[in-house]
BAFI-3210 file (N, C-alpha, C; in Angstrom, 3 decimals, decimal comma, padded with zeros to 6 digits):
// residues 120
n [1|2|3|4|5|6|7|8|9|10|11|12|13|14|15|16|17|18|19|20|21|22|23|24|25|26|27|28|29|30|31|32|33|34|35|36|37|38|39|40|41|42|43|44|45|46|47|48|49|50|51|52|53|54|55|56|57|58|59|60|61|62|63|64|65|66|67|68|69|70|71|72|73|74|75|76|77|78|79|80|81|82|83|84|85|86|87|88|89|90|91|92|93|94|95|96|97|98|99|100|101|102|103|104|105|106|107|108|109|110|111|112|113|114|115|116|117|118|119|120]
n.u [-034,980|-033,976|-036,312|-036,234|-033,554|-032,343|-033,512|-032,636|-029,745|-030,084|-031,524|-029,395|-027,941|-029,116|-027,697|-026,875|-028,674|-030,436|-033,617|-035,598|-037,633|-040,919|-041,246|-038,920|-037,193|-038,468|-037,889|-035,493|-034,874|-035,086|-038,132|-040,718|-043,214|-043,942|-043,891|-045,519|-044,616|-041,741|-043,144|-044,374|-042,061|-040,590|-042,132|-042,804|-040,245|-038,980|-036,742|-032,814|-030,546|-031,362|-031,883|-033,865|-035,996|-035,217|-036,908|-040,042|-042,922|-043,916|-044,981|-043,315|-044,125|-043,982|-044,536|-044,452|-044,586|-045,843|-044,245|-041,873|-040,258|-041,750|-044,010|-043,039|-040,575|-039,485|-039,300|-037,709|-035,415|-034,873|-034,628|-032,300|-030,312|-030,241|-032,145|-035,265|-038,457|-041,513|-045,356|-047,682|-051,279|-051,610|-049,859|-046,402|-044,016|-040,919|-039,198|-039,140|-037,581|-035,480|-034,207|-034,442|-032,805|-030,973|-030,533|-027,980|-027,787|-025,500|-024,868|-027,255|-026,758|-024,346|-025,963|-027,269|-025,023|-023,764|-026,279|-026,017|-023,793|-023,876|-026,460|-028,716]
n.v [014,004|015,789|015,311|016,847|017,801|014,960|014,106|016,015|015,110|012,213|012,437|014,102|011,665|010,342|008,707|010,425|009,786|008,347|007,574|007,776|006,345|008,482|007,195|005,511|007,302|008,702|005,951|006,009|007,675|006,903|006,852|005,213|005,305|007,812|008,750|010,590|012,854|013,590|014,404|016,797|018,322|018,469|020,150|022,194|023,574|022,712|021,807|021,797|022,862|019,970|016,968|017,295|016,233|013,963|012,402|010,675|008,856|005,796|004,612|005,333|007,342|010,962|013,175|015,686|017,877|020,589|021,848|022,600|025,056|024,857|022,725|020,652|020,379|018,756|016,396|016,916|017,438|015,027|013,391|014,870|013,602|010,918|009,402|007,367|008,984|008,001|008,391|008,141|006,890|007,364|009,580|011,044|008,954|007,211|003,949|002,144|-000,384|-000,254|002,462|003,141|003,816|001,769|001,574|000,604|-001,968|-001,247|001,461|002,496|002,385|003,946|006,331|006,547|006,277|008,846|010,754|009,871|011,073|013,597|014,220|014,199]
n.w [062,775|059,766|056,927|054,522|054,655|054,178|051,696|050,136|049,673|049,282|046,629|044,949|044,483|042,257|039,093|036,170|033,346|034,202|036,007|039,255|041,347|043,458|045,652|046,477|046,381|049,335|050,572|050,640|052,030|054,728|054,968|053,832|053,733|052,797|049,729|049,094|050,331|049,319|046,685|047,318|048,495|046,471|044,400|046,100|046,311|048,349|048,983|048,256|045,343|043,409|041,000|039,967|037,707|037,500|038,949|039,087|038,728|040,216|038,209|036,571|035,088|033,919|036,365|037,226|036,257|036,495|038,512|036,996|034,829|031,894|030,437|029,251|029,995|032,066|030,160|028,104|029,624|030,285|028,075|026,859|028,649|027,599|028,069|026,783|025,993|026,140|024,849|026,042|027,238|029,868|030,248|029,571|029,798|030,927|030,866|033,811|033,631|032,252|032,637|034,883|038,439|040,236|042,915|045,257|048,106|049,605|048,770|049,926|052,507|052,921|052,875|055,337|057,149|056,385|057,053|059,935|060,243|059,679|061,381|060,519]
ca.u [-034,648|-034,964|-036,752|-035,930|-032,339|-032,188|-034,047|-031,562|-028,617|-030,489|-031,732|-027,863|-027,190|-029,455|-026,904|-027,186|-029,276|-031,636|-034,662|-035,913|-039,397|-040,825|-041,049|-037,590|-036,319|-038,760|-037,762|-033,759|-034,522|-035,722|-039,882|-040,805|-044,787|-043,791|-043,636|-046,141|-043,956|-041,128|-043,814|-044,661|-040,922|-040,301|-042,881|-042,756|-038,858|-038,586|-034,857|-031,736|-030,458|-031,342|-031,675|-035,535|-036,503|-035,246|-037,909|-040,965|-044,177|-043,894|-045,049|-042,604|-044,924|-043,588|-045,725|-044,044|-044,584|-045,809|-042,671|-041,048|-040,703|-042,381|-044,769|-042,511|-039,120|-039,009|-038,829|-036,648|-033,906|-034,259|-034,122|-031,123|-029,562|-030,389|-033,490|-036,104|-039,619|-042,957|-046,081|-048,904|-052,295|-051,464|-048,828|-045,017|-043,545|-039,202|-039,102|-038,410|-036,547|-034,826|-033,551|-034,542|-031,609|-031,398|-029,954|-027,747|-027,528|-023,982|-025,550|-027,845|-026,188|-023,673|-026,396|-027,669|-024,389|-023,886|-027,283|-025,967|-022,671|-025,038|-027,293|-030,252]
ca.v [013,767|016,269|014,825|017,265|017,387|013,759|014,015|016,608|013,765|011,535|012,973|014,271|010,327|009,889|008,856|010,427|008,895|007,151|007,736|006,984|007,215|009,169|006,224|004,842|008,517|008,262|004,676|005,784|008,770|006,353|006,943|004,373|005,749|009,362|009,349|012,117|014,076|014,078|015,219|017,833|018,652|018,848|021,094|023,390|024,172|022,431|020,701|022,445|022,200|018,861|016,884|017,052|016,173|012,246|011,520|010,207|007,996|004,430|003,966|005,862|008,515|011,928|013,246|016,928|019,097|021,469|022,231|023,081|026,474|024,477|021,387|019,853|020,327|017,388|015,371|017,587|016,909|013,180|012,808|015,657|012,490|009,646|008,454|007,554|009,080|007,601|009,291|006,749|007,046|007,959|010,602|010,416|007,721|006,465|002,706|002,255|-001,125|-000,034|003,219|003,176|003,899|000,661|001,687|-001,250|-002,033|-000,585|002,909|002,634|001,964|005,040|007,283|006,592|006,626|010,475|011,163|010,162|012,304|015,307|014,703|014,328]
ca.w [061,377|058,472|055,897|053,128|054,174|053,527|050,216|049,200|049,669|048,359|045,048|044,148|044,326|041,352|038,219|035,206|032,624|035,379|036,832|040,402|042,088|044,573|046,907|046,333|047,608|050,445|051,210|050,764|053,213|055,625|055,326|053,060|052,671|052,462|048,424|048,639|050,632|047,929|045,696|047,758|048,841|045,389|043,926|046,636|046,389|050,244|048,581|047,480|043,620|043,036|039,379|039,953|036,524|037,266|039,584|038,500|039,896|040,340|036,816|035,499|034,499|034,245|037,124|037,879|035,137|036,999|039,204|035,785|034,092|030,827|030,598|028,517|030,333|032,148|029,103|027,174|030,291|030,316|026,441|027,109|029,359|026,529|028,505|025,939|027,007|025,681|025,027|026,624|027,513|031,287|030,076|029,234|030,431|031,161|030,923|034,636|033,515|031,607|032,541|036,523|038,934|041,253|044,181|046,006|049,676|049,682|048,495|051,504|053,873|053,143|052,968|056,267|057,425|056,116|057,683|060,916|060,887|059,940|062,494|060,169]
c.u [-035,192|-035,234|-035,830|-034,639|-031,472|-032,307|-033,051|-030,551|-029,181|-030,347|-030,286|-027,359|-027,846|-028,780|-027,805|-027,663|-030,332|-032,422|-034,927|-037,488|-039,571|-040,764|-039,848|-037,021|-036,672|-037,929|-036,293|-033,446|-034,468|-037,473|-040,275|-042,162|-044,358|-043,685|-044,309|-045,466|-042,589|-041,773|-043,885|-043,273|-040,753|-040,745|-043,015|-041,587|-038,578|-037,010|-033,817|-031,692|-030,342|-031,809|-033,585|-036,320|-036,063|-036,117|-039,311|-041,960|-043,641|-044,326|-044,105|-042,838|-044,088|-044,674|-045,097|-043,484|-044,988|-045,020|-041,756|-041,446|-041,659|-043,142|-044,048|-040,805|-038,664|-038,573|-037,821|-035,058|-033,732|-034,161|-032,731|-030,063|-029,773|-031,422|-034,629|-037,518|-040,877|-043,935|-047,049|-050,074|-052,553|-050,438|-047,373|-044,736|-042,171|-039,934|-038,452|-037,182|-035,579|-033,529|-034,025|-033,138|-031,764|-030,166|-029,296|-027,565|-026,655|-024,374|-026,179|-027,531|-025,406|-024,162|-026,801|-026,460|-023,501|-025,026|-027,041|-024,945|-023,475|-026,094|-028,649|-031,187]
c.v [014,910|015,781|015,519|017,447|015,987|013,998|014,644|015,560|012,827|011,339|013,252|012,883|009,855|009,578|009,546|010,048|008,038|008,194|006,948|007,696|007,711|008,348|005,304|006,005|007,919|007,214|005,036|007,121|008,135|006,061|006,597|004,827|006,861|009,615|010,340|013,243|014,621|015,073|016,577|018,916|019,461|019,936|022,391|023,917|024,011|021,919|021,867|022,390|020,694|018,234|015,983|016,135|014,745|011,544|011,149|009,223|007,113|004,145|004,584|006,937|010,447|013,034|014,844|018,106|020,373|022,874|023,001|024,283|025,675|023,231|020,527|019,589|019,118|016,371|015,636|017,271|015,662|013,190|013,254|014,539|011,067|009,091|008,361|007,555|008,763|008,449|008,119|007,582|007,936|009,358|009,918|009,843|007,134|005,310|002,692|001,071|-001,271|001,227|004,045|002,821|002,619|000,618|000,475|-000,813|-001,049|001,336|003,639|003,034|003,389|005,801|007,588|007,027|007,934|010,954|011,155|010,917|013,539|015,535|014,470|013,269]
c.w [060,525|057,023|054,581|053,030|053,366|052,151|049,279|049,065|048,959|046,855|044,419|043,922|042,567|040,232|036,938|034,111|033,478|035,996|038,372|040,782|042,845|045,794|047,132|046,816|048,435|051,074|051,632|051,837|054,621|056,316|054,189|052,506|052,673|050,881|048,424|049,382|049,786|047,188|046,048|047,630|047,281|044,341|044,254|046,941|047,655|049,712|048,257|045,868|043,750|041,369|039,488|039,316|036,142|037,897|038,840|039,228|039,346|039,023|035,734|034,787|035,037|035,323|037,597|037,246|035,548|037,885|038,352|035,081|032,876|031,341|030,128|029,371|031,036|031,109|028,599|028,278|030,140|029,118|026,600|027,601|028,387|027,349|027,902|026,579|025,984|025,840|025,623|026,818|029,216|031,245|029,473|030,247|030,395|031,348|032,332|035,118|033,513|032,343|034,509|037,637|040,262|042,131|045,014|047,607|050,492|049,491|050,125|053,019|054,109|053,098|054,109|057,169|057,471|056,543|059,046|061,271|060,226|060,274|061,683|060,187]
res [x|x|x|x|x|x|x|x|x|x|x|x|x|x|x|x|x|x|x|x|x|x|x|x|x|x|x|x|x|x|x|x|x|x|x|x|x|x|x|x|x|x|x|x|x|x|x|x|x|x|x|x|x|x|x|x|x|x|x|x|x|x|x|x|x|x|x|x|x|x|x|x|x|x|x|x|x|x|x|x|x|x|x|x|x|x|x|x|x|x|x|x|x|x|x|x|x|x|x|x|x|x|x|x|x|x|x|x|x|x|x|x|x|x|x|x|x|x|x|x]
***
């Protein structure tokens, strides 16, 4: 299996206007504790063009400002997509209720199923 090929498939599934976490990739790559390898993947340019700047930690927290030419650019894309970002005590913050991409079964299933005709 390659992980970060997955992740790339993955991540392009994200819709526009939605956020997803790093452990909801993981989980939709098939390695359910791996969220820190997203992180990683992600920071260290291991993915293709992907729409980076929707992922986010389990709280929703914009957690990958670093990755970004600016500190601020993550936000500036999700507002860019109508996703309203909070300033909080832990950092900015997407409502992941609200504006969290909830992947269905049916999703799943066809991703795995494109993972196994490309071998990954």
């Amino acid at each position: 299996m390659d992980f970060y090929k997955r992740m790339e498939l993955v991540c392009a599934q994200i819709p526009f206007g939605r956020v997803a976490s790093y452990g909801q990739i993981a989980l939709l790559c098939g390695q359910p504790k791996h969220a820190r390898q997203v992180g990683y993947a992600l920071s260290h340019n291991r993915v293709g063009d992907v729409p980076a700047h929707r992922i986010v930690n389990a709280k929703g927290i914009l957690s990958g400002a670093m990755a970004f030419e600016t500190a601020d650019l993550q936000r500036q894309l999700l507002e860019g997509e109508g996703v309203t970002v909070k300033h909080t005590k832990e950092g900015w913050k997407a409502d992941l209720k609200k504006y969290g991409w909830r992947s269905t079964m049916e999703e799943a299933e066809e991703l795995y199923r494109l993972f196994q005709a490309k071998g990954i």
